[in-house]
C-alpha positions in Angstrom: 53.1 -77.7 -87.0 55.5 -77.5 -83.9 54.6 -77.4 -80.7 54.7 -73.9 -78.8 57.1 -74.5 -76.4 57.0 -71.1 -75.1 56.5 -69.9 -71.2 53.0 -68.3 -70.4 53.2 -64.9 -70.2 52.3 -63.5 -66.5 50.2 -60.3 -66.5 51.7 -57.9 -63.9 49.7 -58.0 -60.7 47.9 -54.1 -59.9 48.8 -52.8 -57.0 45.9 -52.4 -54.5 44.7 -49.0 -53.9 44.9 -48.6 -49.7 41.2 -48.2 -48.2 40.3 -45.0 -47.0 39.2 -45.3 -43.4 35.5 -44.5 -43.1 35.1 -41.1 -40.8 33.2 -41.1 -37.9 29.5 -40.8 -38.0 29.0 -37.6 -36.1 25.6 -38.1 -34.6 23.6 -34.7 -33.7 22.3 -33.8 -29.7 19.1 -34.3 -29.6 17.1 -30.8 -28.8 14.7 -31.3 -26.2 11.5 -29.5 -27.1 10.0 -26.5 -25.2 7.2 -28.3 -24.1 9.6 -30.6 -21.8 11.5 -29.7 -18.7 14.2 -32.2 -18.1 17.5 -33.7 -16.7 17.1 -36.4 -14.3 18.9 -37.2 -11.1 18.9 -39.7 -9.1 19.0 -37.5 -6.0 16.2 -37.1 -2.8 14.9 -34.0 -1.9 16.0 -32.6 0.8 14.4 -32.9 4.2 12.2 -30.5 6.4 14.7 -30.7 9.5 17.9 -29.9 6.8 16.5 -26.7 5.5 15.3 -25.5 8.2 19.2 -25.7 9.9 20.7 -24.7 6.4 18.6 -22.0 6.1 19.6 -20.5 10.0 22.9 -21.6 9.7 23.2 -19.4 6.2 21.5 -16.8 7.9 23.3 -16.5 10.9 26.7 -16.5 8.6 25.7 -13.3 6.5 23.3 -11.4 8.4 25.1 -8.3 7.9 24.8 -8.1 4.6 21.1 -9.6 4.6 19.8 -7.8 7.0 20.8 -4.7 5.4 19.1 -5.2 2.4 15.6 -6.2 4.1 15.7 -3.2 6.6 15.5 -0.6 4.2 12.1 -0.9 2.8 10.9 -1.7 6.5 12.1 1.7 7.8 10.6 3.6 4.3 7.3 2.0 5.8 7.9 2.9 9.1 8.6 6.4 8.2 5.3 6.6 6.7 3.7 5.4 9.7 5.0 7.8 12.4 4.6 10.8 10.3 1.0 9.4 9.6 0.8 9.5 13.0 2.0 13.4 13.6 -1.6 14.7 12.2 -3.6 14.9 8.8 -1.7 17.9 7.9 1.4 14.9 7.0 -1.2 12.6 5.6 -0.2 13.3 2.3 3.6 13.0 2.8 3.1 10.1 4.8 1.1 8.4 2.0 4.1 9.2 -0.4 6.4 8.0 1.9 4.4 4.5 2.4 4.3 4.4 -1.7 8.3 4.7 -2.1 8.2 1.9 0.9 5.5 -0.4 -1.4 8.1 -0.1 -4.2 11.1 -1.0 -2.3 9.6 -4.0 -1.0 8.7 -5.5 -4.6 12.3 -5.0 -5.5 13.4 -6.3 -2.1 13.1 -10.2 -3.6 15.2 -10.1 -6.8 17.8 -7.9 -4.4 18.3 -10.4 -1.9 17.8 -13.6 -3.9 20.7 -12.4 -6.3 22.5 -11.6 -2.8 21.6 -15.3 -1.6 23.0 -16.7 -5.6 26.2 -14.6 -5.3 26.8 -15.3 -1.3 26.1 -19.1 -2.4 28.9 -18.7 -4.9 31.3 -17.3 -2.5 31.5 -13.9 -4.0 29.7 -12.3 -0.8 32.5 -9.3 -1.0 30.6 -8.5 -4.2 27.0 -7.5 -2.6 26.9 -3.8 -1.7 23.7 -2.0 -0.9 22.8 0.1 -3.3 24.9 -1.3 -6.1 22.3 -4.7 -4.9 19.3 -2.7 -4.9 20.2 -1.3 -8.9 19.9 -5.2 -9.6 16.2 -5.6 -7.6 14.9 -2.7 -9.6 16.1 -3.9 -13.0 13.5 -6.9 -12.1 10.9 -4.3 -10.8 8.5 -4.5 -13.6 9.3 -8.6 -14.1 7.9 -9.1 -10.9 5.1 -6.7 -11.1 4.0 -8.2 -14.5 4.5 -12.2 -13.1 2.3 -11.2 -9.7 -0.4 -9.9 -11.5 -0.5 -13.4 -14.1 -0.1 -15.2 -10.6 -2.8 -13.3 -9.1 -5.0 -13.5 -11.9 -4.7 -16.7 -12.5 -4.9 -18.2 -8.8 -8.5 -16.0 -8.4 -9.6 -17.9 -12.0 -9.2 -21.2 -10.4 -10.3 -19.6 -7.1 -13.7 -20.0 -9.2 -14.1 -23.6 -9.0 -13.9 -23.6 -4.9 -10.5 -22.7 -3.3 -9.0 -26.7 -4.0 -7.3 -25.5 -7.4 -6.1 -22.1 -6.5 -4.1 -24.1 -3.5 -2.9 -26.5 -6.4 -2.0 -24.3 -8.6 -0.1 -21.8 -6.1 1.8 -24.6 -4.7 2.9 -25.4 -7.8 4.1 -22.0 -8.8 6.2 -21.5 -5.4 9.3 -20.8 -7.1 8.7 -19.1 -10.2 10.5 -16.2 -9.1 13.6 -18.2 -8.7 13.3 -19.2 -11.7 13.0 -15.9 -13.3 15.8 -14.1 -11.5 18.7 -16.9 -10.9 18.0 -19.3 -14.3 16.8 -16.2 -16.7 13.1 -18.3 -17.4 10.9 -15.4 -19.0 7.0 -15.3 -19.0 5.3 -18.3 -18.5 8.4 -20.5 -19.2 9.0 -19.3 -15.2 5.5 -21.0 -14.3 6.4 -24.0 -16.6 9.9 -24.4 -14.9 8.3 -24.3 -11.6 5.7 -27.2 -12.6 8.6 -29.1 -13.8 10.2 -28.6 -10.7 7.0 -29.5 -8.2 5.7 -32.0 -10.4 5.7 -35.7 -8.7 6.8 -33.9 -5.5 3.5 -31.8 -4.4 3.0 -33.3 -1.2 6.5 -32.8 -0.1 6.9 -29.4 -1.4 3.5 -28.0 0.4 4.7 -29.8 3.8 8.1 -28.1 3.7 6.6 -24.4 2.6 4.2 -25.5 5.5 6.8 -26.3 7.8 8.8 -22.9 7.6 5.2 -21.4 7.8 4.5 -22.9 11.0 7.6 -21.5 12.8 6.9 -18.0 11.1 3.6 -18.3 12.9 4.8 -19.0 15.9 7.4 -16.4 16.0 4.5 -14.1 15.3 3.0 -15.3 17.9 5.5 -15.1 20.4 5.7 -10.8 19.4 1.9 -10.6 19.3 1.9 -11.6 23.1 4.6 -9.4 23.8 2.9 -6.3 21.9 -0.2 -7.4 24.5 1.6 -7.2 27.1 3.5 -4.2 26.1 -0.4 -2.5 25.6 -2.0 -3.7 28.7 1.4 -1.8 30.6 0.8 1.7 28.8 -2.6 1.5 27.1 -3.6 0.4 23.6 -3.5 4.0 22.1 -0.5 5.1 23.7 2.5 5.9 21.4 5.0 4.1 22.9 2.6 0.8 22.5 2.5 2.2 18.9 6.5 2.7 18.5 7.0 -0.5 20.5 4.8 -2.5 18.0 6.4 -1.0 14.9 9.8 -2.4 16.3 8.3 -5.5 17.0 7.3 -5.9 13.5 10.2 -4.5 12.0 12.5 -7.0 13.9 10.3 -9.8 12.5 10.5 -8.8 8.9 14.4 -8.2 8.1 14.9 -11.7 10.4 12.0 -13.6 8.7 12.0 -12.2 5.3 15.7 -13.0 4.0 14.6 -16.3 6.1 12.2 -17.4 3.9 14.1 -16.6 0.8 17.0 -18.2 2.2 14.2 -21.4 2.8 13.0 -21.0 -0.7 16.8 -20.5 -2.1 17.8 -24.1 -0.8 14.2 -25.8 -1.8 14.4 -24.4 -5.3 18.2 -25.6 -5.3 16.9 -29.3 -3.9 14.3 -29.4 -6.6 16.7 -29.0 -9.5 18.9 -31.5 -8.3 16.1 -34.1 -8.1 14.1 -33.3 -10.7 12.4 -35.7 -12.7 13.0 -36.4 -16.1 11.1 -35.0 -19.2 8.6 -33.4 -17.3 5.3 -32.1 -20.5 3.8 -29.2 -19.4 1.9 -28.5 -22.4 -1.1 -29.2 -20.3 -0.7 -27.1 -17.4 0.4 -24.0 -19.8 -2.9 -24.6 -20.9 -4.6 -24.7 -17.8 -2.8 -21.7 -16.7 -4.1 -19.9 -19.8 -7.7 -20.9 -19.1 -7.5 -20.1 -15.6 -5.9 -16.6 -16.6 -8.6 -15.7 -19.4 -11.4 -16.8 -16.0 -9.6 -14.4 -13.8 -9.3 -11.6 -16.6 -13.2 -12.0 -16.5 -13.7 -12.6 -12.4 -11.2 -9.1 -12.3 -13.8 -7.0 -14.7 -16.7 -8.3 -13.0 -15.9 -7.8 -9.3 -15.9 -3.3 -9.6 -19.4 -4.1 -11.0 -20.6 -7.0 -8.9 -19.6 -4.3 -6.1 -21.3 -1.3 -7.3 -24.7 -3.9 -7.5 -23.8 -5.0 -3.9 -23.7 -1.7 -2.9 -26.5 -0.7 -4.7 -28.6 -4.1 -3.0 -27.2 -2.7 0.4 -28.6 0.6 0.0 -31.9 -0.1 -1.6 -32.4 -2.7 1.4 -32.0 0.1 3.5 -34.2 2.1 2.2 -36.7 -0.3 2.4 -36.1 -1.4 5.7 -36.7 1.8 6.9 -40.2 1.9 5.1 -41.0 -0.7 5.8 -40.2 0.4 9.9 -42.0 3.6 8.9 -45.4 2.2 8.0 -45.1 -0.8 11.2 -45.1 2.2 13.1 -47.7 4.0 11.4 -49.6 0.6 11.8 -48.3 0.8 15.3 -49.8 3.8 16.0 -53.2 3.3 14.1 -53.7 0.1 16.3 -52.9 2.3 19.3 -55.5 4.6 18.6 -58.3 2.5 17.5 -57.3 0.8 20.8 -57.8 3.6 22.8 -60.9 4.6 20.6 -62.1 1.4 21.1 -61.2 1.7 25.5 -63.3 4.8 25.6 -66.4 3.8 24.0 -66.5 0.7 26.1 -66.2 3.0 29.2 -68.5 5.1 27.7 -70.9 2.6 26.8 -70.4 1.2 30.5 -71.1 4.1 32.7 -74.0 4.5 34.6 -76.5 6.9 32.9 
């Protein structure tokens, strides 16, 4: 058998198939949930002498068009006072009048803190009067509804001494910023305000203190002159009275876009230091319980008045029965004292 001298046969080499390039792994955000308020900064809040001089320095820049907007519930009110004054026969009117003033001043905030947002923003052409106003009153029930929680809810932990209402209400200070200028509905606007104060109490409740302080003192200052102003043309006169109403006229459409100016650049301050990831599961819950306490202390207190009254007047009534029969006992010791004086002197006379 011969030898196969034949060449190896080579098998023909398959061409590689090219890799195709693994795509990206798209990793999802992260959704924070409710429960958590966050973004963190790494920025201080701002100080007590800073706001203060931000605040005046805004103010003094755009008091014509903030000034505006305060005055106007201010002179509703005054209205209602002078005519009040004129006689009973305008006591009615005047009461009207003093009611469309009331409702004025609860839209008043909203108008001029979206004034302050839009000013901020450097669209301070855009704020009008009335155009302003129709914005205030489209918060009108918001704010009604979020001051009657608040209120509610700082008289339930009023219950437990006066320490947790003054807690609780520090903590809330800028709910209503959050409400109108971030759109935080319900009690997300109380959460977003914990969020905010949380880890910065103490230095929140010095600065609200501070601008209190100086609003003090300014009343102060037109207190003395409203003193001075009586002791020159009597306490009842009625240029003492119009002289007073100007005085505090002046102070609220200076002082009021003042403090919302204050309150403006604080809330602004706390958002860009705010801490990060922030529960408030527990205050919600605190807030509820403290709301259900007030609901209670609310239906209570007509009834826990009508008993008071009811005490007052039976105590009255007793007090004066119990005067009546001293002074029938009074009078019976009186006469048996002067029966008993004559029958010594009878008993004592010579026969």
């Amino acid at each position: 058998m011969e030898p196969n001298n034949s060449e190896p046969v080579i098998a023909p080499i398959t061409p590689i198939t090219p890799v195709t390039p693994i795509a990206p792994i798209s990793v999802p955000p992260i959704d924070v949930p409710s429960s958590f308020e966050s973004v963190a900064s790494s920025q201080s809040l701002e100080g007590v002498g800073a706001l203060l001089r931000s605040s005046w320095d805004f103010f003094k820049a755009y008091w014509n068009i903030l000034m505006p907007l305060a005055v106007v519930p201010s002179i509703i009110m005054v209205a209602g006072s002078l005519l009040a004054m004129t006689g009973e026969s305008m006591l009615l009117v005047s009461l009207l009048v003093l009611l469309v003033g009331v409702v004025f001043s609860i839209a008043m905030a909203p108008t001029i803190i979206d004034a302050i947002q839009k000013i901020d923003s450097g669209n301070a052409g855009s704020v009008k009067l009335w155009p302003q106003y129709k914005i205030g009153f489209t918060f009108f029930w918001v704010v009604v509804g979020l001051g009657i929680l608040q209120v509610l809810i700082i008289m339930g932990s009023s219950v437990f001494v006066f320490v947790p209402s003054i807690i609780i209400g520090n903590f809330l200070c800028v709910f209503l910023f959050a409400r109108v200028l971030d759109g935080h509905r319900g009690f997300a606007a109380f959460t977003e305000s914990f969020s905010l104060v949380r880890g910065r109490w103490w230095g929140v409740f010095g600065r609200i203190l501070s601008f209190a302080l100086v609003y003090l003192i300014l009343m102060a200052i037109l207190i003395l002159i409203d003193l001075a102003v009586a002791a020159v043309f009597g306490q009842t006169s009625t240029t003492t009275s119009i002289i007073s109403l100007a005085l505090n006229l002046v102070l609220t459409v200076v002082m009021g876009p003042l403090a919302l100016i204050f309150n403006y650049k604080l809330y602004l301050s706390l958002k860009a230091s705010r801490a990060a990831m922030v529960s408030t599961i527990a205050f919600k819950r605190w807030l509820i319980a403290f709301l259900v306490v007030g609901i209670f202390v609310a239906i209570l207190l007509p009834f826990i008045g009508v008993v008071a009254v009811a005490g007052l007047g039976q105590t009255q009534v007793n007090n004066e029965a119990m005067r009546a029969r001293l002074n029938t006992l009074r009078g019976q010791m009186n006469q048996s004292s002067a029966s008993s004086t004559s029958t010594l002197q009878a008993t004592s006379s010579p026969q």
